[in-house]
Backbone as JSON, one array per atom type, in Angstrom:
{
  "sequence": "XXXXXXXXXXXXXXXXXXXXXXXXXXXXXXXXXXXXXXXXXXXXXXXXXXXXXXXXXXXXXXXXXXXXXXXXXXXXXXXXXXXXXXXXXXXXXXXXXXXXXXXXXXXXXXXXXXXXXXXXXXXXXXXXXXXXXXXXXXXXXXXXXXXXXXXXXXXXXXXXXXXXXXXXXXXXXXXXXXXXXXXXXXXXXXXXXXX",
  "N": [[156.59, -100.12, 188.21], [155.52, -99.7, 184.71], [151.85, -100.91, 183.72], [151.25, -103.05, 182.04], [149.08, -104.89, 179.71], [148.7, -105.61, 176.94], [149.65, -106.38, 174.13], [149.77, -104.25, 170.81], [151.29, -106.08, 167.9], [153.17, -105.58, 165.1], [153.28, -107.12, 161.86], [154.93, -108.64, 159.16], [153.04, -110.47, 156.4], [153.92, -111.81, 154.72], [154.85, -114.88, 153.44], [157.48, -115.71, 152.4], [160.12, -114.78, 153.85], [163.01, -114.98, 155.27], [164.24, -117.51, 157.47], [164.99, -116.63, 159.9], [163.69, -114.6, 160.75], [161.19, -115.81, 161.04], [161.74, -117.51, 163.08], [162.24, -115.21, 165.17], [159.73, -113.61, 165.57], [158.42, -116.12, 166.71], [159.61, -116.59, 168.81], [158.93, -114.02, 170.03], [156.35, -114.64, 170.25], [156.28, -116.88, 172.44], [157.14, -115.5, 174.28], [155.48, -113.48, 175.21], [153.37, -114.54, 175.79], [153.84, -115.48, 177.82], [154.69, -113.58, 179.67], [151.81, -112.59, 180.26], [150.85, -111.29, 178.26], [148.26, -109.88, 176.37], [148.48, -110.35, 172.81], [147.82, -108.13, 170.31], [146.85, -108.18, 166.79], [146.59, -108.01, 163.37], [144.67, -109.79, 162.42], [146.0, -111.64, 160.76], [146.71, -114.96, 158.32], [149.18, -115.53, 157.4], [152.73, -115.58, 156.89], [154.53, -113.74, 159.16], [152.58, -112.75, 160.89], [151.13, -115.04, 160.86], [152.72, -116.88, 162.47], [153.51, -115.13, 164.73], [150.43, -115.17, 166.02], [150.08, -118.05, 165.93], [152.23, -119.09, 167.88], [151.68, -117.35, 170.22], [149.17, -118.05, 170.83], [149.73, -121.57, 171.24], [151.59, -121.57, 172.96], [149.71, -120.71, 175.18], [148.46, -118.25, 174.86], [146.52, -115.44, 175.08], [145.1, -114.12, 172.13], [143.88, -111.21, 170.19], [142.65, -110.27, 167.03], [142.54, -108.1, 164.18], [140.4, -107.08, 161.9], [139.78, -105.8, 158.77], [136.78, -105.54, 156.92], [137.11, -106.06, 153.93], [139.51, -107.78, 153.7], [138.6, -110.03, 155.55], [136.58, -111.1, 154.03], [137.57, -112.17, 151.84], [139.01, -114.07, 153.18], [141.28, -113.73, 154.59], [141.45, -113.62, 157.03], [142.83, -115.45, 160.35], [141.36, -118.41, 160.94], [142.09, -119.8, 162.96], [141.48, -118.13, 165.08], [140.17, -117.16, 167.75], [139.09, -114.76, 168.93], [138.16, -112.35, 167.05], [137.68, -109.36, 165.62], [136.01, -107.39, 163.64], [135.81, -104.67, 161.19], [135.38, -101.48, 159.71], [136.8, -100.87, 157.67], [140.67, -99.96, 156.75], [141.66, -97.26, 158.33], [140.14, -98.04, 160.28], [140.53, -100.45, 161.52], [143.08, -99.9, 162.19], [143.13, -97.65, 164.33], [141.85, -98.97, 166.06], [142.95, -101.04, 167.1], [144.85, -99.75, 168.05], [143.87, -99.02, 170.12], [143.55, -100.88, 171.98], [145.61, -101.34, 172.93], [148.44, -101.44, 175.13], [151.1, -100.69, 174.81], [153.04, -101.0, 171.99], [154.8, -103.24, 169.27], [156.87, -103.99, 167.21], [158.18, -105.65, 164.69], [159.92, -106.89, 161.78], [158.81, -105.8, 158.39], [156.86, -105.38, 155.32], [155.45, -102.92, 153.46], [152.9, -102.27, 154.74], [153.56, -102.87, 157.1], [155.07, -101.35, 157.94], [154.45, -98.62, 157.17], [152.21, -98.9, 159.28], [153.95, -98.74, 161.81], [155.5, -96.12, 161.68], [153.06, -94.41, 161.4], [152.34, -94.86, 163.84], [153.9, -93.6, 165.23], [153.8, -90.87, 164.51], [151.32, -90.34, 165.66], [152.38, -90.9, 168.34], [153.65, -88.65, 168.38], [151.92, -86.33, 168.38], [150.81, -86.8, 170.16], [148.64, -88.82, 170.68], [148.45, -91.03, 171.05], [150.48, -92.71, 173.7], [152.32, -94.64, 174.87], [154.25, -97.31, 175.07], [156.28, -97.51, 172.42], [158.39, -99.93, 170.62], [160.84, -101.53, 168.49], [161.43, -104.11, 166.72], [164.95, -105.16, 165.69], [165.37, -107.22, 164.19], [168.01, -108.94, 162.78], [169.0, -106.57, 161.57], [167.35, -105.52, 159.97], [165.57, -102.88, 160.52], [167.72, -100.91, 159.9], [168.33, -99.09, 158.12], [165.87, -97.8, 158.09], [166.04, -96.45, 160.19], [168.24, -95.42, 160.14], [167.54, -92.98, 158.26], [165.66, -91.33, 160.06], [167.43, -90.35, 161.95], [168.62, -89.04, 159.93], [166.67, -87.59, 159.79], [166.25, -85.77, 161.88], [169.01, -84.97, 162.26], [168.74, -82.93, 160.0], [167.11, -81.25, 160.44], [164.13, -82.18, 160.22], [163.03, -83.14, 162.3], [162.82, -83.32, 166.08], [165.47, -83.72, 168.57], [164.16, -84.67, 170.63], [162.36, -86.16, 169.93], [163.85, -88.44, 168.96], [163.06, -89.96, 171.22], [160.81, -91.08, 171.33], [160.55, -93.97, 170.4], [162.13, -97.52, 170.87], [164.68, -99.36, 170.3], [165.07, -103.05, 169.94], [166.91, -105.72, 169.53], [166.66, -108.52, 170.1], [163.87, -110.71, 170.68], [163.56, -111.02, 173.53], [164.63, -108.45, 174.67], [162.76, -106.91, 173.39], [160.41, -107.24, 174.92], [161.72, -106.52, 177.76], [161.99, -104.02, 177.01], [159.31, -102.84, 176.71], [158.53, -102.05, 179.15], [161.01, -100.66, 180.27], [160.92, -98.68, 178.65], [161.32, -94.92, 178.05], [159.43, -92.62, 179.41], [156.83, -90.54, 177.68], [156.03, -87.37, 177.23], [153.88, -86.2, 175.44], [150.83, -83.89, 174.66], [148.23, -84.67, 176.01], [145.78, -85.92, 174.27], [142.25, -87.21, 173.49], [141.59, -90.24, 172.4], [139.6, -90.89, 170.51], [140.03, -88.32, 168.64], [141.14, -89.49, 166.53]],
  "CA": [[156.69, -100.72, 186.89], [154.37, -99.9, 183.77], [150.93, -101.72, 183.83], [151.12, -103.32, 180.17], [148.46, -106.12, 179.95], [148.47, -106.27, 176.43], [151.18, -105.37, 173.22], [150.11, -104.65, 169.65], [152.18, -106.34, 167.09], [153.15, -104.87, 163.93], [154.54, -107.66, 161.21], [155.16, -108.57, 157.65], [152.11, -111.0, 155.81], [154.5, -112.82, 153.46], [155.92, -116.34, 153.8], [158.72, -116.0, 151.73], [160.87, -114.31, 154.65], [164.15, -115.6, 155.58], [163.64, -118.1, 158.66], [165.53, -116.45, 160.85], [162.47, -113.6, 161.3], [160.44, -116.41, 161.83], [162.39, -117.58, 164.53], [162.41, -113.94, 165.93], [158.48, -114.25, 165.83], [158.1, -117.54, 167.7], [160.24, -116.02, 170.09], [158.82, -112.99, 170.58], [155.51, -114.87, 170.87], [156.05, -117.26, 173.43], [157.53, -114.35, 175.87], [153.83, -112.29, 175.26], [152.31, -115.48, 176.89], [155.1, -116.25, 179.63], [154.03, -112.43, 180.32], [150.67, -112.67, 180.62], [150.28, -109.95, 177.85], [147.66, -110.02, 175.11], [148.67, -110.26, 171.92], [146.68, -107.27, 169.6], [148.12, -108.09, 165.9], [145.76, -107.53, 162.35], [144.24, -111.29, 162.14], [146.42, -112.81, 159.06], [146.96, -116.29, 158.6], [150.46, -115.91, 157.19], [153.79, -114.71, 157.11], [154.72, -113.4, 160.41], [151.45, -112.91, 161.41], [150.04, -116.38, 161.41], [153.28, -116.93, 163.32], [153.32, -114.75, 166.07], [149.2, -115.69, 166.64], [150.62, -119.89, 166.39], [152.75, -118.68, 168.66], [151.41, -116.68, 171.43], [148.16, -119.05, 171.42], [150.33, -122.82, 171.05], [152.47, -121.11, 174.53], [148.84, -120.27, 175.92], [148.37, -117.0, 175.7], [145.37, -114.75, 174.74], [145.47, -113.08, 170.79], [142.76, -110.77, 169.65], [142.96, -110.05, 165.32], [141.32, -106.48, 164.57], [140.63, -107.47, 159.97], [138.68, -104.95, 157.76], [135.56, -106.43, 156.46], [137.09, -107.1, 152.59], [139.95, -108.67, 153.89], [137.45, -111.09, 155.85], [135.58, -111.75, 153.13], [138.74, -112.46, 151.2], [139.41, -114.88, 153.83], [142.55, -112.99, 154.87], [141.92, -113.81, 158.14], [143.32, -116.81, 161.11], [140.65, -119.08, 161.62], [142.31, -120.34, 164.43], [141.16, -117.14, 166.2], [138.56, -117.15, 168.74], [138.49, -113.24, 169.41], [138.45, -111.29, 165.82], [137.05, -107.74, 165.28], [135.85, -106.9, 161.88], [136.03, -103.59, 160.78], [134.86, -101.42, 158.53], [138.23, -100.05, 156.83], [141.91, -100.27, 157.47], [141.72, -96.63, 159.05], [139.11, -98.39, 161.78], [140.9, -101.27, 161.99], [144.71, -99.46, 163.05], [143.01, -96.79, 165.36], [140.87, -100.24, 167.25], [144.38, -101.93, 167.33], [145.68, -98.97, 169.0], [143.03, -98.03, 171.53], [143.56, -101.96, 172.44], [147.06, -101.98, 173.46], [149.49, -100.66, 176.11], [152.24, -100.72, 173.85], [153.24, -101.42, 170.51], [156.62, -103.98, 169.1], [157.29, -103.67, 165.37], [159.0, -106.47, 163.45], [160.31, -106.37, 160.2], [157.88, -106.38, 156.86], [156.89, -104.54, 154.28], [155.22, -101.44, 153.67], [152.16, -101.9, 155.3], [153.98, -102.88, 158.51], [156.52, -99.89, 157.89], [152.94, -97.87, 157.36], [151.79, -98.65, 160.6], [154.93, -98.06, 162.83], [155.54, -94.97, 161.25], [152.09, -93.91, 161.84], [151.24, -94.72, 165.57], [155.14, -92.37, 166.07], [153.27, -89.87, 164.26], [150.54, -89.77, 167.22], [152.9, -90.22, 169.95], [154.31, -87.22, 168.16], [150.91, -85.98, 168.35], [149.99, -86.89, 171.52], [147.58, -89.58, 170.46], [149.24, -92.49, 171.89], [151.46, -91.96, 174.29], [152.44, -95.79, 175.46], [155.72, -97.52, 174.76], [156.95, -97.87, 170.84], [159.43, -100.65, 170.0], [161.3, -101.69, 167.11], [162.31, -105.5, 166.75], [165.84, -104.66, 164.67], [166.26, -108.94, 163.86], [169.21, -108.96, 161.62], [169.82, -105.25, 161.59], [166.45, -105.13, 159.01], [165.55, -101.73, 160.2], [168.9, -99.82, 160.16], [168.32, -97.97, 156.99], [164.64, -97.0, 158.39], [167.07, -96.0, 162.04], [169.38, -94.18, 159.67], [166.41, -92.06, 158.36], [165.37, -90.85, 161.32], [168.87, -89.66, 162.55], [168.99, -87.9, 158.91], [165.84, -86.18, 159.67], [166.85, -84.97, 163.35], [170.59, -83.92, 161.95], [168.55, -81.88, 158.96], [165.52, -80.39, 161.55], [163.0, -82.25, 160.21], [162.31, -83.53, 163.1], [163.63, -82.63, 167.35], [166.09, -84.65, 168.95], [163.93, -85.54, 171.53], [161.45, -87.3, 168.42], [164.33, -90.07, 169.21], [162.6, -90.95, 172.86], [159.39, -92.0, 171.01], [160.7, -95.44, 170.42], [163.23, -98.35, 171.57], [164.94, -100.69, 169.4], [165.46, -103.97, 170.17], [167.84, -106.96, 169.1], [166.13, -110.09, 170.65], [162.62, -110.8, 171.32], [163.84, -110.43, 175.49], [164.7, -107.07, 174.68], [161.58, -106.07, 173.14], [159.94, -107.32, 176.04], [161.76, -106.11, 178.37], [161.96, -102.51, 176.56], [157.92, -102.52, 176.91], [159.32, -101.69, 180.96], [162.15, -99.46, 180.58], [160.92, -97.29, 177.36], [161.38, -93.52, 178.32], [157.46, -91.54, 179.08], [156.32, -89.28, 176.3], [154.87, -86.53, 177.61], [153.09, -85.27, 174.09], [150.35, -83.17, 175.1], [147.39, -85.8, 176.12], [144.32, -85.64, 173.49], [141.56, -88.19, 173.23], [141.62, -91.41, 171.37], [139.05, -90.5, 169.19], [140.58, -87.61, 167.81], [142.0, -89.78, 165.78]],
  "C": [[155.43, -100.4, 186.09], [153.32, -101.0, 183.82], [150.65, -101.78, 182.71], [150.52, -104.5, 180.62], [148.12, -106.41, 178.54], [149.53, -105.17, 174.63], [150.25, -105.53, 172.18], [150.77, -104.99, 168.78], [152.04, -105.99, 165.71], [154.08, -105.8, 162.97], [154.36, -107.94, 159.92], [153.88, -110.0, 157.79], [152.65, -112.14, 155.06], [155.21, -113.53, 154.16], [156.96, -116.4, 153.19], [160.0, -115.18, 152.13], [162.27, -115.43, 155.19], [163.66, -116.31, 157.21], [164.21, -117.24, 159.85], [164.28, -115.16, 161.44], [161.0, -114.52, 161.95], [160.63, -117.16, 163.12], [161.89, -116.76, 165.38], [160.98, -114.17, 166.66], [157.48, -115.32, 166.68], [158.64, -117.35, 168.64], [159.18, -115.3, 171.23], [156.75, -113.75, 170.95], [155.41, -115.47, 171.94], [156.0, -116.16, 174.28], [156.01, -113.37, 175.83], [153.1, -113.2, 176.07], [152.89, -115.75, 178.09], [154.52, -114.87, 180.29], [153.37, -112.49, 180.82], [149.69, -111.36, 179.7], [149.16, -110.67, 176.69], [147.81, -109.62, 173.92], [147.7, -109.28, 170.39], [147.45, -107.66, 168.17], [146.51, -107.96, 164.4], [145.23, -108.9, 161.9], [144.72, -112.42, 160.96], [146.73, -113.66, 159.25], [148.47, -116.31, 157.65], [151.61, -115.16, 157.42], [153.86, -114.77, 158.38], [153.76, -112.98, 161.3], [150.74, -114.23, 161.86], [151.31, -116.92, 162.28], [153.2, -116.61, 164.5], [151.98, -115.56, 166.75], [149.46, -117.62, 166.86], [151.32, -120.0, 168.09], [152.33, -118.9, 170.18], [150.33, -118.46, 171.99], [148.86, -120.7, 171.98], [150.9, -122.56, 172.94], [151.16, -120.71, 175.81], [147.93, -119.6, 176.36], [147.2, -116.75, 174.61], [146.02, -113.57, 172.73], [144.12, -112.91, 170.43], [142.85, -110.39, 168.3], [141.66, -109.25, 165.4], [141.66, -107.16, 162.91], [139.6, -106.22, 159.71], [137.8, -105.76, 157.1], [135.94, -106.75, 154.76], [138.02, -107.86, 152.82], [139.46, -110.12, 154.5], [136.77, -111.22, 155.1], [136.4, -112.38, 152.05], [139.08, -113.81, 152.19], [140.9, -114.96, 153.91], [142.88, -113.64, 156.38], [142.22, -115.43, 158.92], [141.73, -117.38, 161.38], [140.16, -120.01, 162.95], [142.08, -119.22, 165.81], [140.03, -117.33, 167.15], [138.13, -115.61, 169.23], [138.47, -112.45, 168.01], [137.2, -110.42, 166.11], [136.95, -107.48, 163.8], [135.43, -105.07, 161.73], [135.48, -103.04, 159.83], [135.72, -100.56, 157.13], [139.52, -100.35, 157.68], [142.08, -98.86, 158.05], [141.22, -97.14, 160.57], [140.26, -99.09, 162.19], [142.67, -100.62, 162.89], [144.16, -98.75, 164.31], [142.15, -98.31, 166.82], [142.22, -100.81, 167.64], [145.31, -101.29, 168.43], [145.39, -98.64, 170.4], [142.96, -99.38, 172.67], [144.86, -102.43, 173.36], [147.33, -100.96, 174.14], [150.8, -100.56, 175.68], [152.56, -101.46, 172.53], [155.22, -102.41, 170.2], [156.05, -104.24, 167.33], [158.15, -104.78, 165.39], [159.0, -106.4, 162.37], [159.01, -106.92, 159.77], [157.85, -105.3, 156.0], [156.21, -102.94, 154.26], [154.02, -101.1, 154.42], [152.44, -102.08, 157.28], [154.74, -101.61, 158.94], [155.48, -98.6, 157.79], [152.8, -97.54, 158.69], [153.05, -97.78, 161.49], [155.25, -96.54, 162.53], [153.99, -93.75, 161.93], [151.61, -93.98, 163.26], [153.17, -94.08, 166.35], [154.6, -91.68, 165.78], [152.31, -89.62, 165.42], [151.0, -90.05, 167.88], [153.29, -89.17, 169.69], [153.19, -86.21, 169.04], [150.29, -85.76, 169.92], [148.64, -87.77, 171.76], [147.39, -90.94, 171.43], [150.49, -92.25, 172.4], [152.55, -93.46, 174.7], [153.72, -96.22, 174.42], [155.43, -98.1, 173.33], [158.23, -98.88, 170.86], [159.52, -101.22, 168.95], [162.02, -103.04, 167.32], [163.38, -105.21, 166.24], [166.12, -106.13, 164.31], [167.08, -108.18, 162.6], [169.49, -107.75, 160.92], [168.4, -104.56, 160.45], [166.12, -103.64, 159.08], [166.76, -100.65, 160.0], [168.72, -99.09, 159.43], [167.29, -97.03, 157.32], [165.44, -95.88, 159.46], [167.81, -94.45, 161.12], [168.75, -92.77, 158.67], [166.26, -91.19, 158.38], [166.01, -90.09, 161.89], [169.21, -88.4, 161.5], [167.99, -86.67, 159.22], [165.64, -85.32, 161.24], [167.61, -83.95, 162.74], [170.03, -82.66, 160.72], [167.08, -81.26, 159.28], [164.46, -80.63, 160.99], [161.68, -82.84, 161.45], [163.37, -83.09, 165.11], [164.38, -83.92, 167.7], [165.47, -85.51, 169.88], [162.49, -86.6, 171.21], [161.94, -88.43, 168.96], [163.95, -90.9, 170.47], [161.54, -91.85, 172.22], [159.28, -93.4, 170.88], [162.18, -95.95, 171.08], [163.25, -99.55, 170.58], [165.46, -101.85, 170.53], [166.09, -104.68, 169.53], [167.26, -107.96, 168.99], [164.55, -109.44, 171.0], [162.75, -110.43, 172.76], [163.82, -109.16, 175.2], [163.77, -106.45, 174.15], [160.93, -106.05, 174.21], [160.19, -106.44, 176.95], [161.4, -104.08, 178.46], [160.87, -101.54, 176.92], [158.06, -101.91, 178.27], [159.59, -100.66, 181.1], [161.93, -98.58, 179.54], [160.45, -96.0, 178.61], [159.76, -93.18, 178.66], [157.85, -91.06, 178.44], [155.86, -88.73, 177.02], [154.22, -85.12, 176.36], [151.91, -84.94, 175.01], [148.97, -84.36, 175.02], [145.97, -85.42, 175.6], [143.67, -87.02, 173.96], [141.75, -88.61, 172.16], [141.01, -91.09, 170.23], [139.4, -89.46, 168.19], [140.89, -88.67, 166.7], [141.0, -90.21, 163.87]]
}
């Protein structure tokens, strides 16, 4: 079995999300602490962020928040943290987020969540990060992103076997479990720092 001891989470900022993602969220946090995984997520105190971190921590479990130094000075970030990383840009802060985790789980948000995930497939493309990719799908939110993806296979912008790089999920269990059973990458293995 994969030796994952700790997931980054990738989620939307805004409170004015339909509950049912915050559900998803509170889900998907307890099961990171029933794990024993550590929660890596960008330190915000709302939206689906100050969720998951309520979450994970309320169930037990360990959350570290990687912020860029104007968002912390903005007072962007959870106060209820006890591990934050300050940064000195949101380039630092994604590549620290990455070099922190053993796998990555995406939930819906907006564009800077749809940013990231996008970008840490680009270096498994790459060969940057090689470690398991999942995709929360609550309430079918990514399908249009899904349907994409499939367009840019079927019109060679990208190889068919692009589609191993990640694993959608349904349920918080199934992200979990996915972190397990996702496929290896074998992109060609660079150093972290490349990046």
């Amino acid at each position: 079995m994969r030796n994952i001891q700790s997931v980054c989470v990738y989620c939307a900022s805004s409170s004015k999300v339909d509950a049912i993602y915050f559900e998803a969220a509170k889900q998907l946090g307890k099961l990171i602490a029933r794990n024993n995984l550590r929660c890596i997520y960008g330190a915000g105190n709302q939206g689906l962020m100050g969720t998951i971190a309520d979450s994970v921590l309320d169930a037990g479990g360990k959350v570290t928040g990687i912020i860029p130094r104007f968002m912390y000075e903005e007072g962007w970030h959870y106060e209820r943290l006890q591990d934050i990383e300050i940064t000195n840009s949101m380039h630092e802060r994604k590549a620290r987020m990455a070099s922190l985790s053993d796998a990555v789980i995406a939930l819906p948000g907006g564009c800077g969540t749809l940013e990231e995930l996008l970008e840490i497939i680009t270096w498994k493309q790459l060969g940057l990060y090689l470690n398991p990719i999942v995709i929360l799908n609550t309430a079918s939110y990514y399908d249009p992103l899904l349907a994409l993806l499939e367009k840019a296979v079927e019109q060679n912008f990208m190889r068919t076997e692009h589609t191993r790089m990640w694993v959608v999920a349904t349920t918080p269990q199934d992200a979990i479990d996915a972190l397990y059973s996702a496929p290896d990458w074998n992109g060609s293995v660079r150093k972290f720092a490349a990046i």
